[in-house]
C-alpha positions, 0 to 999 in steps of 0.5 A, spaced: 442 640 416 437 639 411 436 642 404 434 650 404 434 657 401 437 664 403 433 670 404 435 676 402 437 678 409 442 672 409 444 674 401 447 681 404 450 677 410 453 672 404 455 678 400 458 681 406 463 675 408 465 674 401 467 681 401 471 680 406 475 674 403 479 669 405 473 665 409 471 658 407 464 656 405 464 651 411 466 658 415 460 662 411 456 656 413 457 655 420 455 664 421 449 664 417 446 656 419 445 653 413 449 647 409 456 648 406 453 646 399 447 651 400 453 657 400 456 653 394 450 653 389 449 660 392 456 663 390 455 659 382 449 663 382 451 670 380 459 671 378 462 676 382 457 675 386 450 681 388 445 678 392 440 683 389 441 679 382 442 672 386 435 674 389 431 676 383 435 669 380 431 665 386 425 669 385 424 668 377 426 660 379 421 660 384 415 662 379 417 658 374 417 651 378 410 651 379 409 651 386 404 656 388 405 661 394 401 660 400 400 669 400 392 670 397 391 676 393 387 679 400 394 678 404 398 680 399 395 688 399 395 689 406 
């Protein structure tokens, strides 16, 4: 499993195991496909733990790491 990031899909599934409690991070892991390190860092993002604003830190993170997206201004409106 290499290095990877969580949609907001995979943030509300994320949500959802946490509030269920009692799960490993390699069990929340193994449901979702990606490395136990990956739920780690995710759960340190926000304290207690909202996938809306885990999203919004990962998006203000991804625009300010100047990488640029793939989506031109054309696709963007449509």
């Amino acid at each position: 499993m290499g290095t990877s990031t969580l949609s907001r899909f995979q943030r509300g599934a994320l949500a959802q195991l946490v509030n269920e409690g009692n799960k490993s991070y390699q069990v929340m892991a193994d449901a979702l496909g990606v490395a136990k390190a990956t739920i780690s860092y995710e759960l340190d993002r926000v304290k207690p733990y909202d996938p809306e604003l885990a999203q919004q830190d990962a998006d203000r993170k991804r625009r300010n790491c100047g990488r640029r997206s793939m989506l031109t201004a054309a696709l963007a409106t449509l």
